[in-house]
Backbone as JSON, one array per atom type, in Angstrom:
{
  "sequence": "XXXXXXXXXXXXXXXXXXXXXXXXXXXXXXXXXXXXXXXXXXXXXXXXXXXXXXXXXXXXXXXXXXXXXXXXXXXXXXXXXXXXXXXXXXXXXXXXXXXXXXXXXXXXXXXXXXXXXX",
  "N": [[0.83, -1.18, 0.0], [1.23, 1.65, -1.02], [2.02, 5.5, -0.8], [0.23, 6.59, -2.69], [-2.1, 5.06, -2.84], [-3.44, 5.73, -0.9], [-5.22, 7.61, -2.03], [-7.4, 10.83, -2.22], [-7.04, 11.29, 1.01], [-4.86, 12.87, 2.66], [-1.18, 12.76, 2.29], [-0.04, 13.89, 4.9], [-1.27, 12.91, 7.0], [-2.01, 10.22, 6.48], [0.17, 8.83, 6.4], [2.82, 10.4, 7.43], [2.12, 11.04, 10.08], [1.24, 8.81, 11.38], [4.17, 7.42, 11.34], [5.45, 9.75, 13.48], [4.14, 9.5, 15.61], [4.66, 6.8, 16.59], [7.32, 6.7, 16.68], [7.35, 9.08, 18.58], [6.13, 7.06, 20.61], [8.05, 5.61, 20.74], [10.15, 7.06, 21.9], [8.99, 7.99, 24.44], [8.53, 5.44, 25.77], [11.04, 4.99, 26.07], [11.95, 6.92, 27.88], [10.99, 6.52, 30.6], [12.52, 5.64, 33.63], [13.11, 2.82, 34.93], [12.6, -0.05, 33.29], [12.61, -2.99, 34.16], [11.07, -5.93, 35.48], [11.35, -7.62, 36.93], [11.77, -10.26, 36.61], [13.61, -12.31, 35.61], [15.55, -13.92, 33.79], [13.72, -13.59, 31.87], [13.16, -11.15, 31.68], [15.11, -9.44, 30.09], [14.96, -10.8, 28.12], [12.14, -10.17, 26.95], [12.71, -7.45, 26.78], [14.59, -7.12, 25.16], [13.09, -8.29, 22.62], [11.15, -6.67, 22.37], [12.07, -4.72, 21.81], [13.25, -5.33, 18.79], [10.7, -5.25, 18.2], [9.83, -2.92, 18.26], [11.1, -1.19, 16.34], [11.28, -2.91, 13.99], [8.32, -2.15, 13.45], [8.9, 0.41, 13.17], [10.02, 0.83, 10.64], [8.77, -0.61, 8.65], [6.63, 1.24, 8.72], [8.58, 3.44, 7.82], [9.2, 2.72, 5.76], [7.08, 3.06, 4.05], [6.63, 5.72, 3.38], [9.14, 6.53, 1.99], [11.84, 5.42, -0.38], [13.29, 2.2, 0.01], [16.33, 2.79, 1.27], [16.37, 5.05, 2.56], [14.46, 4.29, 3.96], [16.02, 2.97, 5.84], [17.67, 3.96, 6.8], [16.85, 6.39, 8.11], [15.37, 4.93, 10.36], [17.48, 3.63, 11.35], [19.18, 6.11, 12.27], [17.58, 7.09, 13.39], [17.49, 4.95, 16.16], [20.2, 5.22, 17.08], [19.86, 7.35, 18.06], [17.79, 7.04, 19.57], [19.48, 5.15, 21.64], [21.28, 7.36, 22.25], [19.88, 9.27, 23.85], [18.8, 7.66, 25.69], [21.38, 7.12, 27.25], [20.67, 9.61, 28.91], [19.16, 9.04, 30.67], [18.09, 8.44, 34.16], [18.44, 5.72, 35.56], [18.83, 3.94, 32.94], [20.84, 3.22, 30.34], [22.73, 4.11, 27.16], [23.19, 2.13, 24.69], [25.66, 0.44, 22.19], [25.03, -2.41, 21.43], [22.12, -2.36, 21.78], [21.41, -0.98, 19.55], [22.5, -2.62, 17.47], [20.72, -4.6, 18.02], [18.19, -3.07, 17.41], [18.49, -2.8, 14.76], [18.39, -5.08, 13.64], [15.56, -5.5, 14.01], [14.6, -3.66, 12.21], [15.66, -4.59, 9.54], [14.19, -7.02, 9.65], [11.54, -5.32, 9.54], [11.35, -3.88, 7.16], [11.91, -6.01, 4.95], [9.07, -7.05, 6.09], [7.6, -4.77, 4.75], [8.22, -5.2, 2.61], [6.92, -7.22, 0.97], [4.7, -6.77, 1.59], [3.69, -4.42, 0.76], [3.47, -4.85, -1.96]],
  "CA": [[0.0, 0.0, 0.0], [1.92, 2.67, -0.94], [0.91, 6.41, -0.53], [-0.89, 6.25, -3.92], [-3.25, 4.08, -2.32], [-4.55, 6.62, 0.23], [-6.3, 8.79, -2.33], [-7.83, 11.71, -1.01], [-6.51, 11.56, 2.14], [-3.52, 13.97, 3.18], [-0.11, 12.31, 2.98], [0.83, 13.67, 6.21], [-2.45, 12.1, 8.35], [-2.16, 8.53, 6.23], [1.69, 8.53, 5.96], [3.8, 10.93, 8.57], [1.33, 10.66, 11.53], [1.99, 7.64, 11.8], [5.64, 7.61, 12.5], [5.27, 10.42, 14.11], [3.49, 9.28, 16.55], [5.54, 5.4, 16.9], [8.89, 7.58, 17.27], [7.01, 9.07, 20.5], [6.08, 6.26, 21.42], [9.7, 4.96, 21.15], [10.86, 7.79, 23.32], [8.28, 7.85, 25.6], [9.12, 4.48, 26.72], [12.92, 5.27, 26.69], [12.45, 8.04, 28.78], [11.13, 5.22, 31.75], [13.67, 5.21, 34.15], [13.59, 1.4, 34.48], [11.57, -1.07, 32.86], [13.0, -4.28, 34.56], [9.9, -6.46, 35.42], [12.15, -8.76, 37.55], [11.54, -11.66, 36.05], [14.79, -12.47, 35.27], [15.97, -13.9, 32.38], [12.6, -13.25, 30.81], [13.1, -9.52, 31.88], [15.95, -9.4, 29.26], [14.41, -11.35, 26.31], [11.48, -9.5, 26.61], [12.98, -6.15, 26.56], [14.87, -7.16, 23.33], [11.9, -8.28, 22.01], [10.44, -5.04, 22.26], [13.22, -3.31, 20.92], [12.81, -5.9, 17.55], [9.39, -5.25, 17.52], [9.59, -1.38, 18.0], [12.1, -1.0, 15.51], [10.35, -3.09, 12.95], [7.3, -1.16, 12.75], [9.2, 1.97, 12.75], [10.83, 0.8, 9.45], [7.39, -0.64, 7.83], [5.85, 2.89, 8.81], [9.09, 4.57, 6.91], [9.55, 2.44, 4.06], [5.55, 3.66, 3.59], [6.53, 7.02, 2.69], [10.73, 6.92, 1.46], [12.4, 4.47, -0.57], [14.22, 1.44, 1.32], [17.7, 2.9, 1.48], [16.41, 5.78, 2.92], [13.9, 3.92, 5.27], [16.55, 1.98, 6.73], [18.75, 5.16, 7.28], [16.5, 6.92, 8.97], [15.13, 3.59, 11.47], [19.4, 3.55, 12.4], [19.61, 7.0, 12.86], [16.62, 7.02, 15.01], [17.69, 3.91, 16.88], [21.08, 5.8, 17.19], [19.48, 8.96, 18.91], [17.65, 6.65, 21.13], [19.98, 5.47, 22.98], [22.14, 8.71, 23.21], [18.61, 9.55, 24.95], [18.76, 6.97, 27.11], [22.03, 7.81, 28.16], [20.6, 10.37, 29.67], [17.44, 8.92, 31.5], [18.29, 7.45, 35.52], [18.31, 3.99, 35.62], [19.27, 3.51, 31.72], [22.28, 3.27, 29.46], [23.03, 3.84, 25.61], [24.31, 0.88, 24.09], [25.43, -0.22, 20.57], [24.69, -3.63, 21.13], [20.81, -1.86, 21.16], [21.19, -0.53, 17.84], [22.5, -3.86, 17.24], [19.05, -5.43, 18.39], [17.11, -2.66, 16.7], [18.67, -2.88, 13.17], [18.02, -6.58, 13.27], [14.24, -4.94, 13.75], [15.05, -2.58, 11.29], [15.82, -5.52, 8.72], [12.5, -7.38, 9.63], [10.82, -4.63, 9.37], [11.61, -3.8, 5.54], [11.75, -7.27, 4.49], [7.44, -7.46, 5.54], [7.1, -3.98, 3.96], [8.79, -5.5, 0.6], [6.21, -8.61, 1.26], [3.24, -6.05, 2.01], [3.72, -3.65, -0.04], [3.57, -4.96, -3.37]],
  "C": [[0.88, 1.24, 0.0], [1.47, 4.02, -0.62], [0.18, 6.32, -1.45], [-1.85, 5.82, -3.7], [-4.05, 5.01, -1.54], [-5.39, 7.55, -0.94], [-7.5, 9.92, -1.85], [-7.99, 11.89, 0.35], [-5.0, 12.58, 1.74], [-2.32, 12.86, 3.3], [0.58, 12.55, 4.39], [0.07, 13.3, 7.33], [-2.07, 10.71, 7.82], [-0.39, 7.86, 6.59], [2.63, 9.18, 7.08], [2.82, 10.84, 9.81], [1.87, 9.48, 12.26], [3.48, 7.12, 12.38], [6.05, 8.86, 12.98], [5.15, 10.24, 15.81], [3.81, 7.33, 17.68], [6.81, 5.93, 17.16], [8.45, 8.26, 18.66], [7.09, 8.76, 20.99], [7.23, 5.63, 22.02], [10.26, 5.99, 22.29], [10.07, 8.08, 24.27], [8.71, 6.86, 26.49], [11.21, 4.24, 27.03], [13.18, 6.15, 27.35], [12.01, 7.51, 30.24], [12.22, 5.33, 32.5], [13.77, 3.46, 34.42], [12.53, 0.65, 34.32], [11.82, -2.88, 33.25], [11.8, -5.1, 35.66], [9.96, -7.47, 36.59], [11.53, -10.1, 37.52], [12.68, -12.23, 35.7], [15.9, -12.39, 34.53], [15.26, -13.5, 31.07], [12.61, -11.68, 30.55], [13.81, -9.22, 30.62], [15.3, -10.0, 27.77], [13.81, -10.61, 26.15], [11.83, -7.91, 26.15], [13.53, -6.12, 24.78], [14.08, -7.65, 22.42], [11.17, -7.05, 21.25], [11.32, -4.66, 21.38], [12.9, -3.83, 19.63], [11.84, -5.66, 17.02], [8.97, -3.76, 17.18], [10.19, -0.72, 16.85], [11.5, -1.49, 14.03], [8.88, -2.97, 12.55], [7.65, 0.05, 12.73], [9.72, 1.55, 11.4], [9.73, -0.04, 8.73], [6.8, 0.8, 7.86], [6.88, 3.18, 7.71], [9.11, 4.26, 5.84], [7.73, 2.91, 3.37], [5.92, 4.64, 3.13], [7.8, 7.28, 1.9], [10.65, 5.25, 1.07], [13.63, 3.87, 0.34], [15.45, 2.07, 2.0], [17.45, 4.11, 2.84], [15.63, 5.72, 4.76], [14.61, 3.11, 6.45], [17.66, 3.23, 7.52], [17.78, 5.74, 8.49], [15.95, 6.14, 10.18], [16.46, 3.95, 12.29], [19.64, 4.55, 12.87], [18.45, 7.37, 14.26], [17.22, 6.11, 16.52], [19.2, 4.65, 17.74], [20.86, 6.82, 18.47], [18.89, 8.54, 20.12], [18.15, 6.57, 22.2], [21.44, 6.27, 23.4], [21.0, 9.25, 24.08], [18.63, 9.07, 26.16], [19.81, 7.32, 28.3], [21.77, 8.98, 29.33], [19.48, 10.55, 31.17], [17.92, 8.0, 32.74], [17.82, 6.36, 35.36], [18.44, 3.63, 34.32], [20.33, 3.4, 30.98], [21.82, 3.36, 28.35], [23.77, 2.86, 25.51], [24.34, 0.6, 23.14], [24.51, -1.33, 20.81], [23.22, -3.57, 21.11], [20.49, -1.68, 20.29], [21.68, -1.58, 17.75], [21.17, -4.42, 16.69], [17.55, -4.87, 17.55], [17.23, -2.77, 15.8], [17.67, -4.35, 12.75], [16.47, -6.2, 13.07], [13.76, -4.78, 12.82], [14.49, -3.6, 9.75], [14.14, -6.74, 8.35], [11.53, -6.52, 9.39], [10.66, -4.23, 8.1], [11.61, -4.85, 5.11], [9.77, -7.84, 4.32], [7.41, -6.09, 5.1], [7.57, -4.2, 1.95], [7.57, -6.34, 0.32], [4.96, -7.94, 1.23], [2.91, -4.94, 0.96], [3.81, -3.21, -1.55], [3.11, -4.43, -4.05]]
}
């Protein structure tokens, strides 16, 4: 469904709203001081879970409005900014090995917008 598809709608309600409003969401919950559930080991999967799953609908949302190269740039540079964010939020850290976790997202995430988006 590309924008083409929205016809008379507004590209920036069908198309930028949307990650607009999932990039919030991403820093909303990175601005949490700690999200540890204490569960253990599950605490940890799950979190990188999230991150996979937040990451790959931010990069289905972008490849909606920019071609891939560009949707994957901007996912990393987001993912990037996150966690210099986090760095800054009590009880959190920046870490590559996050952008790590989110690319991999990133990658799923463009792979079902190639699949969806025919």
């Amino acid at each position: 469904m590309e924008a083409h598809v929205f016809r008379g709608r507004s590209p920036l309600l069908t198309v930028w709203l949307p990650i607009l409003l999932w990039a919030a969401l991403i820093f909303a919950l990175s601005s949490i001081p700690s999200l540890h559930s204490g569960l253990g080991t599950w605490d940890l999967i799950l979190r990188k879970c999230a991150h996979v799953t937040e990451y790959a609908i931010l990069a289905f949302l972008l490849r909606r409005a920019v071609a891939t190269p560009w949707a994957a740039a901007a996912a990393f540079l987001y993912a990037c900014s996150d966690e210099f964010h986090q760095s800054f939020v009590v009880g959190r850290e920046g870490r590559p090995r996050d952008v790590a976790i989110d690319s991999i997202g990133i990658v799923i995430g463009l792979v079902a917008a190639r699949r969806v988006l025919r």
